[in-house]
N, C-alpha and C positions, 0 to 999 in steps of 0.2 A: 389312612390310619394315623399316622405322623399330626394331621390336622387335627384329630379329633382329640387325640392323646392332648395335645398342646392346648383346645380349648379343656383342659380337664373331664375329659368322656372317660369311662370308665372302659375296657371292652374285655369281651368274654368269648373267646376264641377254639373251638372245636377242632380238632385236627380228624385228618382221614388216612387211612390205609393205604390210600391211592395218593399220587402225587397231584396236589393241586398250590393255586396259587399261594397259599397260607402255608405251605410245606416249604415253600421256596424263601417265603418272608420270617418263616421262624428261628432259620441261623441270624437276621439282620439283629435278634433278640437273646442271640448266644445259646440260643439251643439247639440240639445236633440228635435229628431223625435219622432211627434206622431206615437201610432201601424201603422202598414202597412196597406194600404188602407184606411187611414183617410186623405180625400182632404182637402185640406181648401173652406170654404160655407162662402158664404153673401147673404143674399136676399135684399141689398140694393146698389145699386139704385136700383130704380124697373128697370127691363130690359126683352126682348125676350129669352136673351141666358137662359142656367141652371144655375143653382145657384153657381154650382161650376167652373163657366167662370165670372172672378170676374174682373171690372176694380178699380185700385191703382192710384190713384194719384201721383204720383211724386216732392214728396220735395225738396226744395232747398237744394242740397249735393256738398259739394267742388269738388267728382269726376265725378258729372253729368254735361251733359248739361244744361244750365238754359230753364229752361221754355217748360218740353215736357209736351206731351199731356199725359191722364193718359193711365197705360200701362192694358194688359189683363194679368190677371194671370189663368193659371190651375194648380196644382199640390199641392203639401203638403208644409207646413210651417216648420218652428222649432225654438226653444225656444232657446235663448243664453244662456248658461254658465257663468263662472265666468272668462274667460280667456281675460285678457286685449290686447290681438294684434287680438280680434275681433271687427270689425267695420258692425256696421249695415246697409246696404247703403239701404234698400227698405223694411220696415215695415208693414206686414199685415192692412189692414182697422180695425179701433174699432170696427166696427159691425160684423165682421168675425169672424167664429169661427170652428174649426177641431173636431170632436168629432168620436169616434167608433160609426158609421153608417151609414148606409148602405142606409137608403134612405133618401127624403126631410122633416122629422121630426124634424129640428132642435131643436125647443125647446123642445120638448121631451129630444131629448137629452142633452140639457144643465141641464136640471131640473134629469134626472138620474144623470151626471156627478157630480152634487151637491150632491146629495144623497148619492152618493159614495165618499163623502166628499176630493173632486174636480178630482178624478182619472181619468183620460181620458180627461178631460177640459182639452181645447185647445181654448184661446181665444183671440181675440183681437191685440192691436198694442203692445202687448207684445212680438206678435211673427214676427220674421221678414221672408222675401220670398227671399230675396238674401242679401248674408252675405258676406261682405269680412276677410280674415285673412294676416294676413303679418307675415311671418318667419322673424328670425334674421339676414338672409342674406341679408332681402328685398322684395326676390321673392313673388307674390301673391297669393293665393288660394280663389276663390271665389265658393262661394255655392250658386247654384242658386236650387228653391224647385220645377223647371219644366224644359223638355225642350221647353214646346211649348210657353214658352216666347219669342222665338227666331225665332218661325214659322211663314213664311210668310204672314199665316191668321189672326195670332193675330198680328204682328209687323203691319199692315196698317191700324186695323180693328179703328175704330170710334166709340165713343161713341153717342149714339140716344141720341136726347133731346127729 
């Protein structure tokens, strides 16, 4: 990856749930995943889908289009670093939150995560769900925390009023 960033390769980078090798490479980028198998959860809006099919809204960003609709997210967040050539380009909902567990208990599990005086808290618009990074040659590295943000089902899907 180092090579390809260096010839100016752009790359676009899908994380998983599951710990794989891209899990292990994304602190070398200053970003910091929850354990494995902690999705990111909102229960709001209220909605049909699970809780861990979450729609984002989309803020005005220099490298966005203006004015999409908001997007679905599934997969895991993560927390920035202190590394300044990262740009946050699509920030988790404030009402969101990742936590070690396993089922739809969230506040339970915030309220342990507190207890364990905040370890495993994973919350909010603190974390973002796609990150970009820019190398010193230019090239881009983006981190996005699913692939099914790119899935046919979620790219058309609509948000119910």
């Amino acid at each position: 990856m180092v090579h390809l960033l260096s010839g100016n390769t752009n790359l676009l980078i899908a994380l998983s749930q599951k710990q794989t090798p891209f899990s292990s490479l994304a602190s070398e980028f200053s970003l910091i995943l929850p354990p494995p198998g902690t999705p990111l959860v909102s229960h709001f809006p209220p909605r049909d889908e699970p809780v861990t099919v979450i729609p984002i809204d989309v803020p005005p960003h220099s490298i966005l289009t203006p004015k999409l609709p908001p997007i679905w997210f599934v997969g895991v967040p993560h927390a920035l670093g202190n590394n300044p050539l990262l740009v946050p380009i699509l920030r988790a909902p404030a009402e969101s939150f990742a936590a070690d567990s396993s089922d739809d208990s969230g506040a339970d599990a915030l309220v342990d995560a507190a207890e364990k005086g905040g370890e495993g808290l994973w919350a909010g618009s603190q974390l973002s769900v796609v990150t970009g990074f820019q190398a010193l040659g230019g090239a881009r590295a983006t981190w996005v925390g699913g692939v099914d943000l790119f899935s046919d089902k979620y790219a058309v899907k609509e948000l119910s009023k």
